[in-house]
N, C-alpha and C positions, 0 to 999 in steps of 0.2 A: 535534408543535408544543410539546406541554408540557415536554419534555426538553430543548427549543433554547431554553426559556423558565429555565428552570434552569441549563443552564451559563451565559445571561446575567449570569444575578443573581449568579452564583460568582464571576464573572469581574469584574462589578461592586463585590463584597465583597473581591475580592483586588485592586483596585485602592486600595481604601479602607486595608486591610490595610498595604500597602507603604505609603502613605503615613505610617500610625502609624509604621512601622518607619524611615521616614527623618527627622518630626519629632520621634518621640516620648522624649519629656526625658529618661529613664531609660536605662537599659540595661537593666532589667526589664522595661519597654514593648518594647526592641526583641525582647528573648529570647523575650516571648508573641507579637508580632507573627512572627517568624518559627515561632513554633511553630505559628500561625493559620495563615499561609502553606503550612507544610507541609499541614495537616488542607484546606484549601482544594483542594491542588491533589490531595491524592485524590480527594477529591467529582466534583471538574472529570476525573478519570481515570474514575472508575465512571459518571458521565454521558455522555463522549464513547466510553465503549468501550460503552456503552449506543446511543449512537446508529449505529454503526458496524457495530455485531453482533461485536463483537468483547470475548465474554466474558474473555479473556485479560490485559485490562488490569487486572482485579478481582485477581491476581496480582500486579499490577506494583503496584497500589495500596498494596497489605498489605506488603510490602514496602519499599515506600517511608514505609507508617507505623513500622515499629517502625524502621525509620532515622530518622525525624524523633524517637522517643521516644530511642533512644539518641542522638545526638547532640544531644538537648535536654538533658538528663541532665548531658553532658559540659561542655557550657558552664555550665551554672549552679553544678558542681562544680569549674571553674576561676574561676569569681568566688567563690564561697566562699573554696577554699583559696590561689587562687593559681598554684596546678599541677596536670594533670594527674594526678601521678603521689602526691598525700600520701596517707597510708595513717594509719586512724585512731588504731594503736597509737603512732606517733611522739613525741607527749608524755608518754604515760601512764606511770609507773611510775617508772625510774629517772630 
């Protein structure tokens, strides 16, 4: 009962979450809302694979965390430079 009481409250938080990420003024706001999102919906993976008995999701979880870390990365290093692709020696030197 306590674990059906918890993925509630995730599920409650990731609703709250999207919302930021659909009004929120920034693009900064949206970039941590969806970084919230991502961390949300691991929780909501180790709890339903928790209630399932299906330790297996704890896998899919971790995985799906350093995907949300790299492609958090990714995005905040194309609002920075613009592109994907700049490389920091570009301006330096000659």
């Amino acid at each position: 009962m306590m674990f059906a009481a918890a993925a509630a409250a995730i599920l409650v938080a990731l609703a709250l979450v999207i919302t930021r990420a659909i009004k929120g003024p920034t693009v900064f706001d949206r970039v941590l809302a969806g970084n919230s999102v991502g961390s949300l919906a691991i929780m909501l993976l180790a709890v339903v694979g928790f209630l399932t008995g299906r330790p297996e999701f704890l896998d899919i979880g971790l995985t799906y965390g350093l995907l949300n870390l790299i492609g958090t990365l990714a995005v905040l290093k194309f609002f920075r430079h613009g592109d994907l692709a700049h490389d920091a020696d570009d301006g330096a030197g000659s």
